[in-house]
N, CA and C atoms as an extended XYZ file, in Angstrom:
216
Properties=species:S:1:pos:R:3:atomname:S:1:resname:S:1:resid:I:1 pbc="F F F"
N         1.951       -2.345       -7.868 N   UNK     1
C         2.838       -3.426       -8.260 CA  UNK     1
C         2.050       -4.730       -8.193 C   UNK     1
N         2.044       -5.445       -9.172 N   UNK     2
C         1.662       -6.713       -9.126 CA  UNK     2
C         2.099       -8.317       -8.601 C   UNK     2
N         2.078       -8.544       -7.793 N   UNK     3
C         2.436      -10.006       -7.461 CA  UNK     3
C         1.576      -11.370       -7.386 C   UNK     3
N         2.018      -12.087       -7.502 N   UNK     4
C         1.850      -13.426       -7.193 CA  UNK     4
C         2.527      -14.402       -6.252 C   UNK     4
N         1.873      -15.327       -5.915 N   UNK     5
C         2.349      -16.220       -5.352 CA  UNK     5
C         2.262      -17.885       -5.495 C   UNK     5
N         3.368      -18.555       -5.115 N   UNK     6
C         3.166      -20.031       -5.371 CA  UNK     6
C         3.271      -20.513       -4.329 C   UNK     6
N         3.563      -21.485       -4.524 N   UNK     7
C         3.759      -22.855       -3.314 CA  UNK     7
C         5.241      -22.529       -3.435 C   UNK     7
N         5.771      -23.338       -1.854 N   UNK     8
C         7.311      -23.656       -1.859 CA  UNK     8
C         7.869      -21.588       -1.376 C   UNK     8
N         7.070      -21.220       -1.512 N   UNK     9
C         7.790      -19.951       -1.148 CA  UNK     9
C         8.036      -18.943       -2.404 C   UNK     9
N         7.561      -19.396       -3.707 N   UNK    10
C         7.803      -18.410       -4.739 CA  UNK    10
C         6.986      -17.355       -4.666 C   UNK    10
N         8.015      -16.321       -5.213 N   UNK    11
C         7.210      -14.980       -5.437 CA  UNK    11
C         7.291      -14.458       -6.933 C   UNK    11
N         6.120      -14.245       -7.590 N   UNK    12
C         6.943      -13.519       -8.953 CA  UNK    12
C         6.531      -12.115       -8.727 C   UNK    12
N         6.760      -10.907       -8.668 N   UNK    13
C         6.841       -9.440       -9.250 CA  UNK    13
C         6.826       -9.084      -10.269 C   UNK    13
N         6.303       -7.708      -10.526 N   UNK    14
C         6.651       -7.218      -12.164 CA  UNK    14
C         7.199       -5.789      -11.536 C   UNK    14
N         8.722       -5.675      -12.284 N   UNK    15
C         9.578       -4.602      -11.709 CA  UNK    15
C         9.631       -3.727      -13.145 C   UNK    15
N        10.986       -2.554      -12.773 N   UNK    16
C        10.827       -2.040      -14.214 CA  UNK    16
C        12.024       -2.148      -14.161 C   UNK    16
N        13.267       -2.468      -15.140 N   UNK    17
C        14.562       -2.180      -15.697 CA  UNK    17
C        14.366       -1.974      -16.533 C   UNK    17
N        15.683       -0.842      -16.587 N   UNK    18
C        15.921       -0.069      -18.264 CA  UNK    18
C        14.482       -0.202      -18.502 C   UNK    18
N        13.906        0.800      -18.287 N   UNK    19
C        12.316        1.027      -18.330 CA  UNK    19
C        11.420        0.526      -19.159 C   UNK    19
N        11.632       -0.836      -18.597 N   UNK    20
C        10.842       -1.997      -19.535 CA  UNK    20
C        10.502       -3.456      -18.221 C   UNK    20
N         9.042       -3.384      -18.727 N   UNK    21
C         9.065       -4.177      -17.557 CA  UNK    21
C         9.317       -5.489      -17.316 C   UNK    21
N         9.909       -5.969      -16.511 N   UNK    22
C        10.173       -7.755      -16.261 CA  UNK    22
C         9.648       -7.781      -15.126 C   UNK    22
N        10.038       -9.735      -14.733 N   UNK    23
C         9.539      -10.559      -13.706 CA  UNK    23
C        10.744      -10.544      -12.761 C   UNK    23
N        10.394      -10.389      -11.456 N   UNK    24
C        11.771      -11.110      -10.698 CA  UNK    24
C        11.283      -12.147       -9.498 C   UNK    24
N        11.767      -13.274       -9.946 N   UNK    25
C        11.131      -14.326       -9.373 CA  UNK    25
C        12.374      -14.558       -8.297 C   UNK    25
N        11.520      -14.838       -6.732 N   UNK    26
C        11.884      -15.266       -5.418 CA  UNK    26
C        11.347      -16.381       -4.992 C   UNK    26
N        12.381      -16.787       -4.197 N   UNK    27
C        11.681      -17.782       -3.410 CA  UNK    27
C        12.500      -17.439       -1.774 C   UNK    27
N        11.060      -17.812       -1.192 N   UNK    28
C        11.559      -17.688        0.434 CA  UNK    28
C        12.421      -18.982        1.092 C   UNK    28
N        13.058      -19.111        1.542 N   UNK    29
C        13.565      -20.344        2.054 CA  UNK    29
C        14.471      -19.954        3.836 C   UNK    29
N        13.846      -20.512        4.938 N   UNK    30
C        14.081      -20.269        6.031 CA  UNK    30
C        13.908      -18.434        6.549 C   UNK    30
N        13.035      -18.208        6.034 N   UNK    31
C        12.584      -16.848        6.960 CA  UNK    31
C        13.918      -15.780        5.850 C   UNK    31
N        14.463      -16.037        4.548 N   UNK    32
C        14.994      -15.373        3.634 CA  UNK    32
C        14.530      -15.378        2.291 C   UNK    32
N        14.828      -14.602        1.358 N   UNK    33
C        14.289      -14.177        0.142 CA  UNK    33
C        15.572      -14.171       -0.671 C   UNK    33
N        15.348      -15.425       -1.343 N   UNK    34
C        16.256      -15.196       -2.753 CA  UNK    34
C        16.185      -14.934       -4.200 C   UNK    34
N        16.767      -14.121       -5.055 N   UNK    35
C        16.005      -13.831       -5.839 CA  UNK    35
C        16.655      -15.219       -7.067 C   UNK    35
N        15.581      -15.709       -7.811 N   UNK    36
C        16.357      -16.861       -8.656 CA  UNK    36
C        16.146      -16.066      -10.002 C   UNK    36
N        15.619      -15.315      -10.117 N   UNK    37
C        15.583      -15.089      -12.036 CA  UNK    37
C        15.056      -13.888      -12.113 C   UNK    37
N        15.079      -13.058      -12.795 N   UNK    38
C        14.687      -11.498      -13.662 CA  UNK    38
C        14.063      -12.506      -15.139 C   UNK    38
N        12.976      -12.170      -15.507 N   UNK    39
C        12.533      -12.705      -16.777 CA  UNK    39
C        12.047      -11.726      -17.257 C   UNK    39
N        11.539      -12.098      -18.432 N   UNK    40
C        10.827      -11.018      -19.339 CA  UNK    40
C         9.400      -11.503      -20.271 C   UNK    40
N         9.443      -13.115      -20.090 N   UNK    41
C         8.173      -13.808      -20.585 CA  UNK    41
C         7.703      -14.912      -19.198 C   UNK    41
N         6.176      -15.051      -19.644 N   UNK    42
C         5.689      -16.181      -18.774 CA  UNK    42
C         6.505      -17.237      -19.089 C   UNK    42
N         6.557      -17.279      -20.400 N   UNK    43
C         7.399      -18.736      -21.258 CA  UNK    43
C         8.749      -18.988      -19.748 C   UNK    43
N         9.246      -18.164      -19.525 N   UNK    44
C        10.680      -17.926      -18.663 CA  UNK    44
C        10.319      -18.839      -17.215 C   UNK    44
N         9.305      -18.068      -16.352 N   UNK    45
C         8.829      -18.094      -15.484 CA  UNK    45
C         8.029      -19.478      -15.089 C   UNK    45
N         7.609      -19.900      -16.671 N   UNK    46
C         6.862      -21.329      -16.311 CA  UNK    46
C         8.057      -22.627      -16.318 C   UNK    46
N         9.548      -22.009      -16.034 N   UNK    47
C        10.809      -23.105      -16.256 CA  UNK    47
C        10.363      -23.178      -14.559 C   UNK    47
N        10.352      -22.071      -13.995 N   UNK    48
C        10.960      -22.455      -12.183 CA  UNK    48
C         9.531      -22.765      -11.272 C   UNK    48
N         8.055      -22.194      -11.957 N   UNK    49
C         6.704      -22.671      -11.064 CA  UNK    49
C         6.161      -22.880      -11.837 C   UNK    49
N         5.016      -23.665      -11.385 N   UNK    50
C         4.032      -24.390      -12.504 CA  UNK    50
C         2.908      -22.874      -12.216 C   UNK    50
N         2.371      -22.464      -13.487 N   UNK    51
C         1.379      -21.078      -13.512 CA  UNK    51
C         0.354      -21.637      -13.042 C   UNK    51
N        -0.361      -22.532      -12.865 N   UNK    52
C        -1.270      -23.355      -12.697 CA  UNK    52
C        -1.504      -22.449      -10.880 C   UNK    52
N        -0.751      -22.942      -10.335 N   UNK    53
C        -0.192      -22.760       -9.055 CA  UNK    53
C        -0.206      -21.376       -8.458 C   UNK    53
N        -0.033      -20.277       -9.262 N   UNK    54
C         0.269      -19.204       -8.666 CA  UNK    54
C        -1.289      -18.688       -8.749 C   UNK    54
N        -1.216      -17.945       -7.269 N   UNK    55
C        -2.081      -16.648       -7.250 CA  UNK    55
C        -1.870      -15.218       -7.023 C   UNK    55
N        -2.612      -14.391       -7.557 N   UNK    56
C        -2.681      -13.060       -7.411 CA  UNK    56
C        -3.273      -12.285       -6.130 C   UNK    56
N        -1.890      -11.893       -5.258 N   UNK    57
C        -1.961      -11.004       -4.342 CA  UNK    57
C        -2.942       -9.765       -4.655 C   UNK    57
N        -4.050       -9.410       -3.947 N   UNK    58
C        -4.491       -8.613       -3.558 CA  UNK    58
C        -4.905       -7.627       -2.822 C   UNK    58
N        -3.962       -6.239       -2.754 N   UNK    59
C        -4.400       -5.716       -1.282 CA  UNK    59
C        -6.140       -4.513       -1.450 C   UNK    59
N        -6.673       -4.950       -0.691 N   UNK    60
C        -7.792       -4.401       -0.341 CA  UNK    60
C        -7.679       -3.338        0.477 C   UNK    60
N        -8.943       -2.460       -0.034 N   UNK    61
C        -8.551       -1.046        0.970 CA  UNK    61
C        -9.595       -1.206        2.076 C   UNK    61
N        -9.287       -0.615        2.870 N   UNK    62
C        -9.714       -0.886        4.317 CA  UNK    62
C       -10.295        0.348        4.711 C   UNK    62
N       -11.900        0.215        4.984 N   UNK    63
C       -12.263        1.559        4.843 CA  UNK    63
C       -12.040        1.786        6.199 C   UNK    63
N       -12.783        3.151        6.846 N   UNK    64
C       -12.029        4.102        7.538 CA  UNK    64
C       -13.357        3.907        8.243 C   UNK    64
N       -13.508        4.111        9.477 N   UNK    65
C       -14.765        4.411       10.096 CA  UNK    65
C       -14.966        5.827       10.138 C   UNK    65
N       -16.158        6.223       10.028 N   UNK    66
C       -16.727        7.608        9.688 CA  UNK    66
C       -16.859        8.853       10.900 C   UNK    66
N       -15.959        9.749       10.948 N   UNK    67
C       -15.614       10.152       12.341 CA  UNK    67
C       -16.735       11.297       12.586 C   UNK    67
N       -17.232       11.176       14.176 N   UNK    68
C       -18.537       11.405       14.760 CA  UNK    68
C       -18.269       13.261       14.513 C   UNK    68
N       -19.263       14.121       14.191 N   UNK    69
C       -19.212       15.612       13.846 CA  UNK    69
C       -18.706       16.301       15.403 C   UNK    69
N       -18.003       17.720       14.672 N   UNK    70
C       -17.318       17.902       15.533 CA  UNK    70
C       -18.096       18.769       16.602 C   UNK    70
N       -17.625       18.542       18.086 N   UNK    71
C       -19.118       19.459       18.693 CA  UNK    71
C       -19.686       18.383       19.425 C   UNK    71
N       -19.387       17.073       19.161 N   UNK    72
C       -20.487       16.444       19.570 CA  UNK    72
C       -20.035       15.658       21.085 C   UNK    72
């Protein structure tokens, strides 16, 4: 799943309804998550955050330390 993030607490997502994909844009406000809009274009999305602004969440995989042979 793809996200982003802005300032002020926005979140945008890309979800799937009626198996087509949209945006559902949040914003956090006091330790809660509201959702303000389901979109379907950036055009939509650039009404409530400036794109300028947002970045792309990345989760990184975290390698594993390499476990010592068995026996030993």
């Amino acid at each position: 799943m793809r996200v982003w993030r802005g300032p002020n607490g926005f979140q945008i997502e890309v979800i799937t309804l009626d198996r087509r994909a949209c945006y559902r844009i949040t914003q956090r406000v006091n330790d809660r998550r509201y959702i303000l809009a389901y979109t379907r274009s950036i055009y939509e999305i650039a009404a409530h955050v400036d794109l300028a602004d947002l970045v792309e969440v990345v989760h990184l995989h975290q390698r594993r330390r390499a476990q010592p042979p068995a026996g030993r």
